[in-house]
VEXMITI-279174 format. One record per atom (N, C-alpha, C): x, y, z. Coordinates in steps of 0.02 Angstrom, whole numbers, padded with zeros to 5 digits, always signed. Layout:
<sites>
XYZ/...
</sites>
This chain:
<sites>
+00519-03282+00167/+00468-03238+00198/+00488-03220+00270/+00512-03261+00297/+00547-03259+00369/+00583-03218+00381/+00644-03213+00331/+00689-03162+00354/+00681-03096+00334/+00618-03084+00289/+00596-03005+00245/+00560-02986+00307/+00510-03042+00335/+00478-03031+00388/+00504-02983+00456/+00565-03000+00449/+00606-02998+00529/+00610-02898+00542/+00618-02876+00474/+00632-02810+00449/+00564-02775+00484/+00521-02795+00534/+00460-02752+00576/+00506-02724+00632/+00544-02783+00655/+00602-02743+00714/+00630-02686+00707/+00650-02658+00635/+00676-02605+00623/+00632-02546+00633/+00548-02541+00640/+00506-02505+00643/+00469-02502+00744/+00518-02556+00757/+00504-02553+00871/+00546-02542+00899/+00536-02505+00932/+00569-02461+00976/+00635-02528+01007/+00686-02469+01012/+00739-02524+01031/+00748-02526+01098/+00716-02489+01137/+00700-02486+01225/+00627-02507+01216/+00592-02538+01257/+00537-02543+01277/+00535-02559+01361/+00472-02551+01373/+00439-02584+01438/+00463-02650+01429/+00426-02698+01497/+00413-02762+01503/+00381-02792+01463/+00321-02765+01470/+00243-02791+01465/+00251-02781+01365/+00282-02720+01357/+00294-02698+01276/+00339-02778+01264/+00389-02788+01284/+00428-02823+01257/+00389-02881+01263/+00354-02923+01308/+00336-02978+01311/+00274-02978+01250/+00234-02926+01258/+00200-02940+01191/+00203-02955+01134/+00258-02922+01115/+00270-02909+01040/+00321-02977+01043/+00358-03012+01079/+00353-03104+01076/+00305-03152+01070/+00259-03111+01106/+00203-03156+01085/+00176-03155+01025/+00176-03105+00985/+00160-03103+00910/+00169-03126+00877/+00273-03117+00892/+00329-03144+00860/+00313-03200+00865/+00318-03227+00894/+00329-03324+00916/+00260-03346+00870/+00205-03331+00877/+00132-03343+00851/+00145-03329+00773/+00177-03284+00746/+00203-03268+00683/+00237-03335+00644/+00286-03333+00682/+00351-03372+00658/+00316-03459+00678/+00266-03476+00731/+00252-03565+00715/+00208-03546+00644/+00173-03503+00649/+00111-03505+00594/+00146-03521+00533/+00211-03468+00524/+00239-03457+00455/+00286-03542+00449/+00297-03555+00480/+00331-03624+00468/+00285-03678+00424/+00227-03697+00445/+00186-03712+00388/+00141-03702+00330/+00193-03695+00280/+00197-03674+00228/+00127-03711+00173/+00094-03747+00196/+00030-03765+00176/-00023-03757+00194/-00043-03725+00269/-00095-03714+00292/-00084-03668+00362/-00055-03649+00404/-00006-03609+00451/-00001-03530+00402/+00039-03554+00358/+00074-03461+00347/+00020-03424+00315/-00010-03450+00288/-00085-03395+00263/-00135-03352+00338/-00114-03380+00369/-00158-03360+00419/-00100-03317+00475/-00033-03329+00456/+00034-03290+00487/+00023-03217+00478/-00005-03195+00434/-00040-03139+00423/-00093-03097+00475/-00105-03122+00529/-00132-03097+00592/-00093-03075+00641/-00053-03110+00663/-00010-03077+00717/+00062-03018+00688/+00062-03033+00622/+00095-03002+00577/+00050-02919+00565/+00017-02931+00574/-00028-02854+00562/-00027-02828+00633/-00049-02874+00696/-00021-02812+00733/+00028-02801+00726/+00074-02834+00736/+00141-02786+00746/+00146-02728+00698/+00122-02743+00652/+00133-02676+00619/+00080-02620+00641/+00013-02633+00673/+00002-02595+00695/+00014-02549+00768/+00064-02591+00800/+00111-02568+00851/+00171-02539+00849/+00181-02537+00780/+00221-02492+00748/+00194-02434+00735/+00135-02410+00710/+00097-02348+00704/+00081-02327+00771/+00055-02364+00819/+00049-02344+00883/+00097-02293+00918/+00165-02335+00904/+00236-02308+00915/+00240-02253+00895/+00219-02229+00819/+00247-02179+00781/+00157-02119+00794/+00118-02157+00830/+00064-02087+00848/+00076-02057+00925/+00117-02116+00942/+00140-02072+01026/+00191-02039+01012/+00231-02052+00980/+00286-01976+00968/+00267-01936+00938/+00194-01941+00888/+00173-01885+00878/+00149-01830+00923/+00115-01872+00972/+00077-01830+01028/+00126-01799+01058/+00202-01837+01078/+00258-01811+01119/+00267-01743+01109/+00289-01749+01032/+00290-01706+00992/+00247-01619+00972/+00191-01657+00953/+00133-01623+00939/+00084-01627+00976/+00065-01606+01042/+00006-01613+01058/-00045-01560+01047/-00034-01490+01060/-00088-01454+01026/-00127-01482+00950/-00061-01499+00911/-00124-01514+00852/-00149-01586+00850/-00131-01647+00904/-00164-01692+00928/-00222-01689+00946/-00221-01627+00992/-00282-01641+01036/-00344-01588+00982/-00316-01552+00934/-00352-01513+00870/-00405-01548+00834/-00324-01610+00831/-00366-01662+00761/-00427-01707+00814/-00425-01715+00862/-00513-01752+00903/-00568-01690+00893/-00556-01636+00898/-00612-01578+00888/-00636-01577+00812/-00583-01564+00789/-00622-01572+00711/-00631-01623+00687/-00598-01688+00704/-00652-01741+00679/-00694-01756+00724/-00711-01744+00770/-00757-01762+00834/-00738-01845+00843/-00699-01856+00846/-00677-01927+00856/-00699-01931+00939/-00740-01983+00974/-00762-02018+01024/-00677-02018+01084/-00654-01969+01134/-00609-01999+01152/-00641-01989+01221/-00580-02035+01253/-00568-02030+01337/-00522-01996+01360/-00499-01986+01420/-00439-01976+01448/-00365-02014+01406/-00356-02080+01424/-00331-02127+01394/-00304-02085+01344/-00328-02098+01293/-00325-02081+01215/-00289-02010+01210/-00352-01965+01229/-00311-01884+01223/-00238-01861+01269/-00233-01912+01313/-00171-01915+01342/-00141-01971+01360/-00132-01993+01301/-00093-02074+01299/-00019-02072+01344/-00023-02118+01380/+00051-02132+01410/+00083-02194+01405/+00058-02217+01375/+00072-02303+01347/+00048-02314+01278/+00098-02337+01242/+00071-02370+01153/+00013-02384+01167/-00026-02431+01219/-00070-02459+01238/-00124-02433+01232/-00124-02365+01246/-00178-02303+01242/-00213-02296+01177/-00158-02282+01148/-00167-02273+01062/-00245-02320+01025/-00218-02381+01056/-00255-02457+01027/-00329-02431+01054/-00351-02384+01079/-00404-02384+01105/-00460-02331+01046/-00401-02316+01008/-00453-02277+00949/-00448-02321+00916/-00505-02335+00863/-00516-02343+00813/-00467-02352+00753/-00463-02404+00727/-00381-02420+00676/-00398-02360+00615/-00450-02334+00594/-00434-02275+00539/-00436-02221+00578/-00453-02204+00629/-00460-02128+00644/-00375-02122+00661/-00354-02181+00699/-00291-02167+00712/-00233-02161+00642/-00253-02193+00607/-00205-02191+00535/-00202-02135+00549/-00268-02072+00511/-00271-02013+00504/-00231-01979+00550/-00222-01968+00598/-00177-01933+00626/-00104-01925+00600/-00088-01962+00555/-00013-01977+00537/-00018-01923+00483/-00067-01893+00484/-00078-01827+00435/-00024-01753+00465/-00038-01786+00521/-00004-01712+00586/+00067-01731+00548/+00113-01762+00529/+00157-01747+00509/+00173-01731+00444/+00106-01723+00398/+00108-01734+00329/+00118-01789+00301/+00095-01836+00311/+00086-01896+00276/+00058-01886+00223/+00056-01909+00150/+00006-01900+00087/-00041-01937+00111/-00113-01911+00064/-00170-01935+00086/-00179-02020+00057/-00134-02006+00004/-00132-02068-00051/-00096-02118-00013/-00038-02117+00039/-00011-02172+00080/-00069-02173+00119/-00104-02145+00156/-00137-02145+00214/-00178-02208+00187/-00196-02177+00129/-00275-02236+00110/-00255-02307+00075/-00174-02318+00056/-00162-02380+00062/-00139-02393+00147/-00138-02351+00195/-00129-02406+00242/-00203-02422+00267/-00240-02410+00244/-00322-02416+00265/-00342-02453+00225/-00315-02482+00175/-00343-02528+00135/-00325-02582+00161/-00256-02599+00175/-00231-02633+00239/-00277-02675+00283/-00273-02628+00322/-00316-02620+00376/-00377-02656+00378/-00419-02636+00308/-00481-02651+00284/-00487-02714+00270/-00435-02739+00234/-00448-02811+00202/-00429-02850+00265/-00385-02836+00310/-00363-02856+00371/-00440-02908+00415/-00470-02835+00429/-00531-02828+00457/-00607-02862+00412/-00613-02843+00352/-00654-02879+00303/-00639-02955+00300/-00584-02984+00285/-00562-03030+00233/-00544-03095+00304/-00517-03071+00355/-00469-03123+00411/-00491-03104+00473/-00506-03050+00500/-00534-03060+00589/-00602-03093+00588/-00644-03091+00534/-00708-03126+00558/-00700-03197+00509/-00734-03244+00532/-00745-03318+00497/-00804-03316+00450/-00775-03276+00402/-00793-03278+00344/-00783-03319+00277/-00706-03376+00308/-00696-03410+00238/-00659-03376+00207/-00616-03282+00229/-00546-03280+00195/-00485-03297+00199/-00443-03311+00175/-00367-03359+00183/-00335-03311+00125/-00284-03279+00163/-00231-03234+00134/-00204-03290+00063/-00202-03266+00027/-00181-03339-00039/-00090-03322-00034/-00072-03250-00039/+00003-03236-00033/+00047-03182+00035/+00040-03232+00073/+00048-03186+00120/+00127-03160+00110/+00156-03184+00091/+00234-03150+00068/+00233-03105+00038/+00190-03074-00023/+00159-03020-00028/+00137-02963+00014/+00101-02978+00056/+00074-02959+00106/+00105-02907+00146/+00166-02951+00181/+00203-02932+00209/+00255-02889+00190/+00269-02900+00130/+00306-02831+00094/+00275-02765+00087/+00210-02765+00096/+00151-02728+00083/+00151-02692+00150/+00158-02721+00185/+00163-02706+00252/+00241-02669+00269/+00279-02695+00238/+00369-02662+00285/+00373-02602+00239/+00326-02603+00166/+00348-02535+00098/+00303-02492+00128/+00257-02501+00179/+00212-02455+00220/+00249-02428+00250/+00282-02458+00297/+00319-02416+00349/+00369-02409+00323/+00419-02413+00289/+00469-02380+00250/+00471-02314+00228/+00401-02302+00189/+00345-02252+00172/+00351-02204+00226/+00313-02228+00278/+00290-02167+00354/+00357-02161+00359/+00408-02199+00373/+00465-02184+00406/+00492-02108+00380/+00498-02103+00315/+00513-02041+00288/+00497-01997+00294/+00427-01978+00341/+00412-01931+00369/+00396-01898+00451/+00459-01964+00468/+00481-01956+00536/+00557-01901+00535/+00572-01879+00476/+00616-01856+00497/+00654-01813+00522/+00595-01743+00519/+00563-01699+00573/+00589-01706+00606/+00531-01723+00638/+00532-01756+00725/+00596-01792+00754/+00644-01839+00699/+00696-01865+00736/+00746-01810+00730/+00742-01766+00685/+00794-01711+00713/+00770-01657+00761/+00712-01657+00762/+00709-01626+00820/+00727-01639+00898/+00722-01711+00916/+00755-01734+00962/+00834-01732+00950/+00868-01755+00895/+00939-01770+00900/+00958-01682+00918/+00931-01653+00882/+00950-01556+00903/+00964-01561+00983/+00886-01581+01028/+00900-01563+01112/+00944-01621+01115/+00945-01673+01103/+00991-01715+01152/+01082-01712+01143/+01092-01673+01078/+01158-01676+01059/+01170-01616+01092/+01128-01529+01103/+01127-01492+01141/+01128-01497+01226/+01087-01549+01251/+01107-01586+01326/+01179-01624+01337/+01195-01649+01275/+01228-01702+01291/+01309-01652+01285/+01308-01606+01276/+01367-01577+01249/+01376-01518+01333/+01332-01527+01373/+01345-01493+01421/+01360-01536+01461/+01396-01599+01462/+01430-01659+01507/+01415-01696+01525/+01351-01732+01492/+01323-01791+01477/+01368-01831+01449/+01386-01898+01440/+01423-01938+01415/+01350-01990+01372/+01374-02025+01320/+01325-02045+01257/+01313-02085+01310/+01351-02139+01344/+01301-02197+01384/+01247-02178+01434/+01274-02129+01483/+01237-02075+01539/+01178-02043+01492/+01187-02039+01464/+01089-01991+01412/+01062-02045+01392/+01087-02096+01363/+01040-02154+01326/+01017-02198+01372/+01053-02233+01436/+01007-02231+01503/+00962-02199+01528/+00968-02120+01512/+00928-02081+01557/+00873-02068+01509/+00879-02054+01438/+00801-02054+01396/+00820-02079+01327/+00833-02130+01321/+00838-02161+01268/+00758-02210+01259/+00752-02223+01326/+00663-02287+01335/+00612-02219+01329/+00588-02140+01344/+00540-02102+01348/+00540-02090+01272/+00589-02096+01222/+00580-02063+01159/+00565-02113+01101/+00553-02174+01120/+00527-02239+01081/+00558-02252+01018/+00621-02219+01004/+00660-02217+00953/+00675-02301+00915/+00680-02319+00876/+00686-02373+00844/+00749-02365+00796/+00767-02446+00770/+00817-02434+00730/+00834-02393+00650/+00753-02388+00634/+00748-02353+00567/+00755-02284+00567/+00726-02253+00630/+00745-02177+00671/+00841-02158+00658/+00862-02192+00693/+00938-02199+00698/+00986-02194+00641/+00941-02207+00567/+00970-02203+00526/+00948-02151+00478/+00916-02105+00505/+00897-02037+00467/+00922-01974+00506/+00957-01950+00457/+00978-01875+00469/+01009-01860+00529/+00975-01813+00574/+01047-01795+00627/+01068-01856+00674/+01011-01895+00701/+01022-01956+00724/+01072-02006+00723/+01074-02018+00658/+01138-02048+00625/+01202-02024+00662/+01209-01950+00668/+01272-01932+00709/+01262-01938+00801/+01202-01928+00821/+01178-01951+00868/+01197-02016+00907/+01184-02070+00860/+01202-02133+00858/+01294-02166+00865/+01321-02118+00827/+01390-02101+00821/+01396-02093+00897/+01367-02029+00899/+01400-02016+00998/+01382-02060+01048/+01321-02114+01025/+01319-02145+01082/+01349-02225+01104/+01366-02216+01013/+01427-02273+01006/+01508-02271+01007/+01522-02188+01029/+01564-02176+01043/+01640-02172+00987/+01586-02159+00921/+01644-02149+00857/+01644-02066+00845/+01627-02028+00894/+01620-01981+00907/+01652-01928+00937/
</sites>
């Protein structure tokens, strides 16, 4: 379960902040004692295991906004979703966390997400919230399950990042070809574009990745 587990890294950004990186250790670490006991610990490993995955969606609704903000700021009007400043102009993953865990799913619509993934990641979510944040007496019975449930989710969304990651690899291979060198650009905005390792391996990126590893 540990090492299927580890496969969330492939869905976080491979630059982060401080404060980003120290968190998502703290998850990690809280993850990994829980999951070590395998009799009463890993059923409940299933908590810090869900955020991260929901800091993975976080990730993937701020590049939406990067991306898309007219029809960001669309989708709060027509659903009349409750926002702030914060929210309608997120500048930190951090922002994100401040909506509501389904209104924010929904947004993953802006890239065409099926409605039918959307509502298993809300079922997710649901049993998450129903079954384990309140002391109710639920105990995940298979959380190794779980967690597959969780990485075939984002495996899922990932496929409809791929847009968007060629739309960046287009400007930056276009910048980078006017005398940028791959190390000089990936210093300079490799941390603003929250790119992750599962990004890197779709479509123009992939050659992207090439130039900044210099097989290029």
């Amino acid at each position: 379960m540990y090492e299927d587990a580890q496969e969330i890294f492939d869905f976080l950004p491979l630059n982060k902040t401080t404060l980003e990186e120290e968190y998502i250790n703290h998850l990690w670490n809280a993850f990994t004692t829980l999951v070590v006991n395998e009799n009463t610990g890993s059923s409940f490993s299933i908590m810090p295991f869900h955020l991260l995955f929901m800091l993975c969606l976080q990730y993937k609704i701020l590049r939406i906004y990067k991306e898309k903000r007219n029809k960001y700021k669309l989708a709060f009007t027509i659903s009349q979703i409750r926002e702030n400043e914060q929210v309608s102009k997120p500048s930190s993953v951090f922002d994100i966390a401040l909506l509501r865990e389904r209104a924010m799913i929904d947004l993953l619509s802006l890239i065409q997400v099926k409605p039918d993934l959307i509502k298993n990641i809300k079922e997710l979510v649901d049993n998450r919230n129903d079954r384990l944040a309140h002391a109710k007496g639920g105990i995940e019975q298979n959380p190794e399950k779980k967690i597959n449930e969780y990485l075939n989710l984002l495996k899922q969304i990932q496929e409809y990042m791929l847009p968007l990651n060629d739309r960046v690899a287009k400007r930056w291979l276009k910048e980078m070809g006017k005398g940028w060198s791959g190390k000089e650009y990936m210093e300079t905005h490799f941390v603003e574009e929250y790119l992750c390792s599962a990004d890197m391996r779709q479509g123009k990126l992939i050659e992207l990745d090439k130039r900044l590893n210099g097989e290029i």
